[in-house]
DRENGU-541507 format. One record per residue: x negated, y, z of N, C-alpha, C in turn. Coordinates in steps of 0.1 Angstrom, whole numbers, padded with zeros to 4 digits, always signed. Atoms other than C-alpha are relative to their C-alpha. Layout:
<sites>
XYZXYZXYZ...
</sites>
This chain:
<sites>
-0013+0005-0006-0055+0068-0212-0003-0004+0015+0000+0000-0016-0071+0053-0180+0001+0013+0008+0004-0014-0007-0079+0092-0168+0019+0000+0003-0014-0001-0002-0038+0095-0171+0005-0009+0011-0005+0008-0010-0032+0065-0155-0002-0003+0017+0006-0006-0018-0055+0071-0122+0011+0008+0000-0012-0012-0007-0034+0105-0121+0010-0005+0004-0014+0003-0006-0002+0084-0121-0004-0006+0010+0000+0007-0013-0012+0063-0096-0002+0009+0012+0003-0012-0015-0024+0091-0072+0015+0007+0002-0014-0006-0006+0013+0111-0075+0008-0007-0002-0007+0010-0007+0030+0079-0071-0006-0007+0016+0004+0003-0019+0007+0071-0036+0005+0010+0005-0010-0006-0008+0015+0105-0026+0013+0006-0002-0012-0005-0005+0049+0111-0034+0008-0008+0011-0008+0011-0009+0061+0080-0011-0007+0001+0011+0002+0005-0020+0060+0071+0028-0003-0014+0001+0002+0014-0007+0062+0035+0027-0005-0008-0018+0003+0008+0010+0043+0011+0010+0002-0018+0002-0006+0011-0005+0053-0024+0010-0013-0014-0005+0011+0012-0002+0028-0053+0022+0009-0015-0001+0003+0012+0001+0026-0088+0013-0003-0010+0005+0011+0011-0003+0011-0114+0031+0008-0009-0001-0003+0012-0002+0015-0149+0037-0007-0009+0016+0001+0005-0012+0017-0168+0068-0014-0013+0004+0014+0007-0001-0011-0197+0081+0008-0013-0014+0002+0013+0008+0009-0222+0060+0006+0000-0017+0001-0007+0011+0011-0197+0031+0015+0004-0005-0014-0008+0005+0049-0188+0033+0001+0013+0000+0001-0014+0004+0052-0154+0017+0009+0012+0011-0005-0009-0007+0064-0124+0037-0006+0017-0007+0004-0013+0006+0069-0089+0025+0008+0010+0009-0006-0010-0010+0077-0059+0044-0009+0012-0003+0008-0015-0003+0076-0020+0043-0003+0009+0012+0005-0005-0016+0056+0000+0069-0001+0018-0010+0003-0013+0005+0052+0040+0062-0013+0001+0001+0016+0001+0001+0016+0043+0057-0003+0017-0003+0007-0008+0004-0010+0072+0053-0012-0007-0005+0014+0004+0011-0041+0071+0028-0010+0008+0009+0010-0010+0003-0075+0083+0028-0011-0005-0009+0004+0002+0016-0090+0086-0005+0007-0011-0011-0006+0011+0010-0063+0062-0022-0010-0017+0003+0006+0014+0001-0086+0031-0008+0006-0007+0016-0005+0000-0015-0077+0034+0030+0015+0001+0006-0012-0008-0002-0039+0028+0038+0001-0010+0017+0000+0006-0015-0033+0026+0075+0020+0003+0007-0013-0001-0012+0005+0021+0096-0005-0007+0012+0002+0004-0011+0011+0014+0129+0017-0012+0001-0008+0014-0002+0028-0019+0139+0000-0010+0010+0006+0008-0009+0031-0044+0168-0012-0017-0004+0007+0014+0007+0009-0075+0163+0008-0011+0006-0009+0010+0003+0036-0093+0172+0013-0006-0013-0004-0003+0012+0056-0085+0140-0004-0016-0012+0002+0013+0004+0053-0115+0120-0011+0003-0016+0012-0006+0009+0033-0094+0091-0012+0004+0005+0013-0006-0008+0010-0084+0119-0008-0018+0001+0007+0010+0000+0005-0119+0124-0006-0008-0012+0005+0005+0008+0001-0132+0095-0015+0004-0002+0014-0007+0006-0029-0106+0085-0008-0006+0014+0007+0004-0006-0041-0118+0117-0008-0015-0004+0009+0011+0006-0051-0153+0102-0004-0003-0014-0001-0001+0014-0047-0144+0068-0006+0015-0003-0004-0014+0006-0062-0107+0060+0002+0008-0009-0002-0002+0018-0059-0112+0023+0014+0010+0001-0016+0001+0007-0023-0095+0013-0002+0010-0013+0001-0010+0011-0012-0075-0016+0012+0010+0006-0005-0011+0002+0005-0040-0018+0009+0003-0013-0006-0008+0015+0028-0020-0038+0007+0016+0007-0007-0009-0004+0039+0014-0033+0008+0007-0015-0009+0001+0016+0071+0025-0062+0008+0012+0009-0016-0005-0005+0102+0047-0061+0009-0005-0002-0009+0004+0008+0130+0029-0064+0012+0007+0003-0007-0011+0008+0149+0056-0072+0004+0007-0013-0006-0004+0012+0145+0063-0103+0009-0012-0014-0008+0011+0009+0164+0046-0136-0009-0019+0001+0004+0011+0001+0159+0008-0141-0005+0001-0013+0004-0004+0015+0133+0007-0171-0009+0008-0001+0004-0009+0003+0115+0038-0160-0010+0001+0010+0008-0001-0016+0098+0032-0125-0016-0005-0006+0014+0004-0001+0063+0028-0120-0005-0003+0014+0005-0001-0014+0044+0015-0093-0019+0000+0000+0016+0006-0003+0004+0008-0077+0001-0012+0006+0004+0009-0008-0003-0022-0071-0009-0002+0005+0013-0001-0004-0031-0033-0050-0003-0012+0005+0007+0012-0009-0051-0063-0036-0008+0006+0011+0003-0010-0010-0064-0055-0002-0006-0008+0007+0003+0004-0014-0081-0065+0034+0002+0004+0011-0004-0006-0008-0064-0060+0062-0003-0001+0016-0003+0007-0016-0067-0058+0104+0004+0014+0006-0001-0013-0012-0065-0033+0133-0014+0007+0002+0007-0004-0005-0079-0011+0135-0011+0007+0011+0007-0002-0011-0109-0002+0158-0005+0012+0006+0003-0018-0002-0122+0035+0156+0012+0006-0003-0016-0008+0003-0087+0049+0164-0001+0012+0004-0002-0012+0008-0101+0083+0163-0005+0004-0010+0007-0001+0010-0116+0081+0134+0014+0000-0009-0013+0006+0004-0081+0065+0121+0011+0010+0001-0013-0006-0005-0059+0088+0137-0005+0021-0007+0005-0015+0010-0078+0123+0116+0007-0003-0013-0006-0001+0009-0057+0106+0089+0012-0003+0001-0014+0004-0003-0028+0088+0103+0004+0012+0011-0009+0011+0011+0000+0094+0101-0001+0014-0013-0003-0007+0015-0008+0123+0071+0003+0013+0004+0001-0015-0002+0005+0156+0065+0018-0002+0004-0017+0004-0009+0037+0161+0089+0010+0007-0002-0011+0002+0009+0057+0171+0059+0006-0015-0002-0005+0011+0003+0059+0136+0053+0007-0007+0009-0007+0008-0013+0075+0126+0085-0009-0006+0014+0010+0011-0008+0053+0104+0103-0002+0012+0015-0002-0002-0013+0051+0107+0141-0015+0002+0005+0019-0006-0006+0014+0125+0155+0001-0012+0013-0002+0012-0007+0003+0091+0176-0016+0006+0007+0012+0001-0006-0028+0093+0204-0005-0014-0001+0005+0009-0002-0054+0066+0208+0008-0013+0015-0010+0008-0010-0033+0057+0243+0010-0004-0006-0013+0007+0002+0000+0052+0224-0003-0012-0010+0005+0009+0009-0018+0025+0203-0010-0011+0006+0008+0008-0005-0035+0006+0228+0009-0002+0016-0003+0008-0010-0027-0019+0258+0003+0015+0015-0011+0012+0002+0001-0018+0276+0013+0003-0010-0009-0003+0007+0016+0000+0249+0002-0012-0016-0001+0013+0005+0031-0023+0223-0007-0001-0017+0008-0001+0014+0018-0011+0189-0012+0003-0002+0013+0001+0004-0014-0010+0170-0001+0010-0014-0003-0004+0014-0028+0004+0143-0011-0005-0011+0004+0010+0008-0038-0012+0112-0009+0005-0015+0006-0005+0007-0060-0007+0081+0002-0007-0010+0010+0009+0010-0063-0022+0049-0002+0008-0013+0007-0006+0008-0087-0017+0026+0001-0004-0012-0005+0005+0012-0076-0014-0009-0014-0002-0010+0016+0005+0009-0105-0034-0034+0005+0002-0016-0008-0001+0012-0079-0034-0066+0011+0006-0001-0013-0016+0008-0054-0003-0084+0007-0011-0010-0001+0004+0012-0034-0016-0109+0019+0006+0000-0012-0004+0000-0002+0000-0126+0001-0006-0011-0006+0010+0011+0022-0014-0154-0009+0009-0012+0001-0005+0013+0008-0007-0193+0011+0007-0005-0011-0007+0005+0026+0019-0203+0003-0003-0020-0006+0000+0014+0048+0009-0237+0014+0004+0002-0021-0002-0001+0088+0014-0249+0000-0014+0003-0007+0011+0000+0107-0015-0239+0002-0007-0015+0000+0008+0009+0103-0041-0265-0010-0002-0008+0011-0006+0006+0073-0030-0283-0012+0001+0007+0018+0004-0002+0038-0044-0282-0006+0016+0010+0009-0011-0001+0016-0017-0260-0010-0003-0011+0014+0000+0009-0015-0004-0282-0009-0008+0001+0014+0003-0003-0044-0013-0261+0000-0018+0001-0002+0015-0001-0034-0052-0256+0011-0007-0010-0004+0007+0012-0009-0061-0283+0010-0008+0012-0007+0013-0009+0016-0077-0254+0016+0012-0002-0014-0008-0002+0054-0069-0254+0005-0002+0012-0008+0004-0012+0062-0078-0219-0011+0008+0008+0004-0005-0016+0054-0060-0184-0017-0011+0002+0014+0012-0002+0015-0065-0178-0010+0010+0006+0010-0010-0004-0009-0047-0156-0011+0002-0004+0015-0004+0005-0038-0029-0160-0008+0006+0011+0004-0007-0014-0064-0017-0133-0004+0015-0004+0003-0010-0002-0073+0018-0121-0005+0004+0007+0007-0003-0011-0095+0036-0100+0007+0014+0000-0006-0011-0004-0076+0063-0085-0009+0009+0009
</sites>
């Protein structure tokens, strides 16, 4: 069952653009917001963002945040997402950074140089590194899953 559930989590990272961060501020009020991101290897998801942005700031004194990338698109009842626990900043080898960002440009994303990402231009670009996967236990609505015996919504980890 995990082997399945890695898979889902990998064609739920890439069928979506934006994954939506977490953090919390210095005096721990929550803030969430989506940025379009690219991966590399499902551990590495990097956008670009000002660090004045109030999610930029936060990771700046806080780099803890958490992740989710979902569709919500499909029925209510049926969606899945990846969650993740992460560490985040800017990052510093932005060509190293930029052989993955922003992805394959089917997806949209705008081809960025190391100048349009650095002083006196106003965005940056950012990294965090994902430490924890985790998607819902898959059961029917109402009905215990197998492996845990729980009837309610309850994650489980993955290594994707």
């Amino acid at each position: 069952m995990n082997d399945d559930l890695a898979a889902m989590a990998r064609s739920i990272i890439d069928a979506n653009v934006y994954v939506t961060l977490a953090t919390a501020g210095r005096d721990g009020t929550p803030w969430a917001n989506p940025v379009f991101f690219a991966h590399d290897s499902y551990r590495d998801f990097y956008w670009v963002s000002s660090p004045e942005t109030v999610h930029s700031g936060n990771l700046a004194v806080r780099p803890r945040l958490g992740m989710v990338v979902f569709d919500s698109h499909v029925i209510p009842g049926t969606g899945q997402a990846v969650y993740m626990s992460a560490t985040a900043g800017q990052v510093t080898d932005l060509e190293a950074a930029l052989a993955v960002y922003p992805g394959d440009p089917a997806r949209g994303g705008r081809p960025m140089t190391p100048e349009d990402l650095s002083a006196p231009h106003p965005y940056r670009l950012y990294v965090a590194h994902a430490e924890e996967h985790h998607v819902l236990c898959p059961r029917e609505t109402g009905v215990p899953c197998a492996p845990h015996g729980l009837s309610h919504d309850h994650r489980i980890a993955v290594t994707p």
